[in-house]
Backbone as CSV, one residue per row, in Angstrom:
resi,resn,N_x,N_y,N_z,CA_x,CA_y,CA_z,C_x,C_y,C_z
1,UNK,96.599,105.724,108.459,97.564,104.853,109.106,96.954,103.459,109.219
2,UNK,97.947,102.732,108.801,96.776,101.207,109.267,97.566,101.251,110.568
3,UNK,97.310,99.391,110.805,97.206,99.170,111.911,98.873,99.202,112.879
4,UNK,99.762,99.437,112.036,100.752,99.670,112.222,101.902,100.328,110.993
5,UNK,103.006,101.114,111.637,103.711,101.465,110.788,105.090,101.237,111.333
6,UNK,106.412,101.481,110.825,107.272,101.117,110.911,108.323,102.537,110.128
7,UNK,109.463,102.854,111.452,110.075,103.821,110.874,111.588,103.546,111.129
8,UNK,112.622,103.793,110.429,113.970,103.849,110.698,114.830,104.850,111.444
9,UNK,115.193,104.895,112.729,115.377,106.459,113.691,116.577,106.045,113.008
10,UNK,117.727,105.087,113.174,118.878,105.329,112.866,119.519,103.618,112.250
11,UNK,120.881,103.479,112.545,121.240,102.198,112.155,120.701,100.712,113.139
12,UNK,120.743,101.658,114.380,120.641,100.407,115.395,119.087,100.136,115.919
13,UNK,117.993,101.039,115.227,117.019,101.221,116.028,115.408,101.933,114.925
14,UNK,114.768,101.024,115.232,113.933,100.983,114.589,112.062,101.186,115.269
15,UNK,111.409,101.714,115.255,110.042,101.913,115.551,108.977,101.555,115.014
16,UNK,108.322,101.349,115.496,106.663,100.727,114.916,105.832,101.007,115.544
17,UNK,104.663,102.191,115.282,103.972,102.650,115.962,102.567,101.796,115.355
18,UNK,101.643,101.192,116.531,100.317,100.914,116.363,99.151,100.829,117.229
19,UNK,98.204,101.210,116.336,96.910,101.303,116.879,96.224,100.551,117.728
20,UNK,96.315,101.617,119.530,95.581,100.238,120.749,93.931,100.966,120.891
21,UNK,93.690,101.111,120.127,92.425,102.312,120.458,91.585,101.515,120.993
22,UNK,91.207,102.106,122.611,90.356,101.324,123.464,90.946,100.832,124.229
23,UNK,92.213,100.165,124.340,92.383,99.763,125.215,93.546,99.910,126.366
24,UNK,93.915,99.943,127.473,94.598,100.770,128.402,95.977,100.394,128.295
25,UNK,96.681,100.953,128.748,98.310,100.585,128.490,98.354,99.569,128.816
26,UNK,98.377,99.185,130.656,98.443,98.275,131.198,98.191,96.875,130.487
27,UNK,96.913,97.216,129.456,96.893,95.646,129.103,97.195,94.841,127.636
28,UNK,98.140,96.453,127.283,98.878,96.005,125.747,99.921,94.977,125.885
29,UNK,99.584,93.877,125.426,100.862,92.938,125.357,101.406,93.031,123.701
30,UNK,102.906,92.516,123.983,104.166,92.323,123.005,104.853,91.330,123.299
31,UNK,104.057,90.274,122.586,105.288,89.010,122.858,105.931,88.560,121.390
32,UNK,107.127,88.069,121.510,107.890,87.475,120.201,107.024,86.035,119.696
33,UNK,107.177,86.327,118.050,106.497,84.653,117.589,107.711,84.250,116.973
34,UNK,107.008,83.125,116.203,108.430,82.874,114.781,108.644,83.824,114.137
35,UNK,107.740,84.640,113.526,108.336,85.163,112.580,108.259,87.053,112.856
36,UNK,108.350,87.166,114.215,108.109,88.663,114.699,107.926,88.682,115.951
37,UNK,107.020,90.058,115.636,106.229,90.417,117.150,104.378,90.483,117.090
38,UNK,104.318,90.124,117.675,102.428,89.691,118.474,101.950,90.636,119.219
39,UNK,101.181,91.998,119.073,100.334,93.122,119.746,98.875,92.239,119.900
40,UNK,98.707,92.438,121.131,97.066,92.338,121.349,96.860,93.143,122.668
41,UNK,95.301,92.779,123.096,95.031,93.312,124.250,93.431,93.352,124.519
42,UNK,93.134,93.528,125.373,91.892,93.909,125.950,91.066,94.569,127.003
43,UNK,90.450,95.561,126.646,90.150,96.237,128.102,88.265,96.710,127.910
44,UNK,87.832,96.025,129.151,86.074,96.396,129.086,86.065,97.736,129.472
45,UNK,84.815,98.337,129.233,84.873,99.568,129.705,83.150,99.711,129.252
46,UNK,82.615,100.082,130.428,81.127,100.821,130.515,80.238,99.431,129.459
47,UNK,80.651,98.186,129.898,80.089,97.127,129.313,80.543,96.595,127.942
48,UNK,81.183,97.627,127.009,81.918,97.177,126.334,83.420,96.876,126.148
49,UNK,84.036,95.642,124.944,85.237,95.148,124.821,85.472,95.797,124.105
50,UNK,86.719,96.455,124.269,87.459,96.788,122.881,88.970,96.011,123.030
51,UNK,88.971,95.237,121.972,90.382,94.585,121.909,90.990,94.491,120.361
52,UNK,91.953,93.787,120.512,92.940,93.808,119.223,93.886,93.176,119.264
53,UNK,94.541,91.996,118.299,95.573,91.169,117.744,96.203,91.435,116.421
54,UNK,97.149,91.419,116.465,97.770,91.597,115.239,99.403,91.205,115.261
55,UNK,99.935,90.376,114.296,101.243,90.362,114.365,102.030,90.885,113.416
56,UNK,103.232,91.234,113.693,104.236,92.601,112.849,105.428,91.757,112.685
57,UNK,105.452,91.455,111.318,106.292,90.455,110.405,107.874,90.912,110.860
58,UNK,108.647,90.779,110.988,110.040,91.388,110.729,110.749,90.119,110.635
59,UNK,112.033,90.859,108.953,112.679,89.777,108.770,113.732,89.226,109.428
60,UNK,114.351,87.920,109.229,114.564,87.032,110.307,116.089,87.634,110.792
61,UNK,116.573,88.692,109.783,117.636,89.185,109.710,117.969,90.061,110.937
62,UNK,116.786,90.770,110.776,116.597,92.162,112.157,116.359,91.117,113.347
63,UNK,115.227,90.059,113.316,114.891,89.366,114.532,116.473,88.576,115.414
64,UNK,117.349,88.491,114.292,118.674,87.717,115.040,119.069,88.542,115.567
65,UNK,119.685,89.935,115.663,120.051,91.009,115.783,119.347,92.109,117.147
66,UNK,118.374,91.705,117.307,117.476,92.200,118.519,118.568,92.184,119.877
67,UNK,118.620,93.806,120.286,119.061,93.320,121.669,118.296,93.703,122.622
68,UNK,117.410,94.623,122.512,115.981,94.927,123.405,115.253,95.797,122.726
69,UNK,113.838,95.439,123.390,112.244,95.566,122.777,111.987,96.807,123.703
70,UNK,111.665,97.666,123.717,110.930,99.069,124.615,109.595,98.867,123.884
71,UNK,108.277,98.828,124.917,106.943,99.239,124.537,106.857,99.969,125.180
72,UNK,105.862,101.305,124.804,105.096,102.423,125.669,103.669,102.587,124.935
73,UNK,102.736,103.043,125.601,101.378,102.991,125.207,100.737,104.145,125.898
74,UNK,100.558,105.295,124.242,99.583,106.398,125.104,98.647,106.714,124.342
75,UNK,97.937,107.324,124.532,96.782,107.670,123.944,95.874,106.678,122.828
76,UNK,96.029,105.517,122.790,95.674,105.230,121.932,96.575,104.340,120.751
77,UNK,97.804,104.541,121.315,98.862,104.556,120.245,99.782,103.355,120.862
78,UNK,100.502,102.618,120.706,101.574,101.841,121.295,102.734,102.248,120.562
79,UNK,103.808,102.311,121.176,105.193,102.551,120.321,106.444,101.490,120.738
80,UNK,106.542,100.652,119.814,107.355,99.462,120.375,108.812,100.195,119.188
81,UNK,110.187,100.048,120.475,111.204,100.836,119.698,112.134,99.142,119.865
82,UNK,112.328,98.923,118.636,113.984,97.553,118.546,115.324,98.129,118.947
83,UNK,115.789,97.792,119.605,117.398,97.999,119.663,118.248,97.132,118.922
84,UNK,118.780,97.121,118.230,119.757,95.855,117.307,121.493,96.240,118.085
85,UNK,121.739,95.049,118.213,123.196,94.488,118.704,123.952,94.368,117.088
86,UNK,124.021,95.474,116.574,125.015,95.769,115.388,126.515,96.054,115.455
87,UNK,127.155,95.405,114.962,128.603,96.285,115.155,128.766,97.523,114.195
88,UNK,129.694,98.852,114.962,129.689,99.334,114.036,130.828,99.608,113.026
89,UNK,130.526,99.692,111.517,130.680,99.088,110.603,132.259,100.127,110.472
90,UNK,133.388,99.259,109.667,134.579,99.771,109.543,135.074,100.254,109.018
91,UNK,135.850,101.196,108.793,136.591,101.789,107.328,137.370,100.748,106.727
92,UNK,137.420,100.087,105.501,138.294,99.406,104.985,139.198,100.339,104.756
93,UNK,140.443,99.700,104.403,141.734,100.180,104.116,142.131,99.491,102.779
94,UNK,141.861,99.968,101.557,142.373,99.798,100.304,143.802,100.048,99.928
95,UNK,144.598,99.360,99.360,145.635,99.481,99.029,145.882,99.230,97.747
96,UNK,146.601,100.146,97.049,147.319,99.783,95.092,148.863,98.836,95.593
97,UNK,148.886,98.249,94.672,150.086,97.678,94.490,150.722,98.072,93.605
């Protein structure tokens, strides 16, 4: 696994699971940039740092579309889930003449 992955649950909602190893929930941050989302963090422990930055590209398409961000952080793992403000999509109605 690298440092993150990215999965499709359904139309409106999307996951990206990545690697906080070392450091505690509490101090995983997720903030929005230009062109995504921004994971870092840091937590000492028994004299040592373990920390981590990394930002997770998403295109500008999904980023307009965002209607809320869920982070959770366990073991090691962070799981940031997107919600997208999609409509859902219509049956056209074709007609012959």
């Amino acid at each position: 696994m690298l440092p993150s992955y990215w999965k499709k649950k359904d139309d409106k909602t999307y996951m990206c699971i990545c690697k906080t190893i070392g450091i505690n929930p509490e101090d995983v941050n997720v903030e929005e940039t230009d062109y995504g989302l921004k994971v870092s963090g840091s937590t000492e422990l028994e004299g040592y740092t373990y920390d981590t930055s990394f930002e997770l590209p998403i295109a500008e398409s999904i980023m307009n579309e965002i209607e809320k961000i869920k982070v959770k952080s366990k073991n090691g793992l962070t799981f940031i889930t997107l919600t997208l403000n999609r409509p859902e999509r219509r049956k056209i109605k074709i007609e012959k003449e």
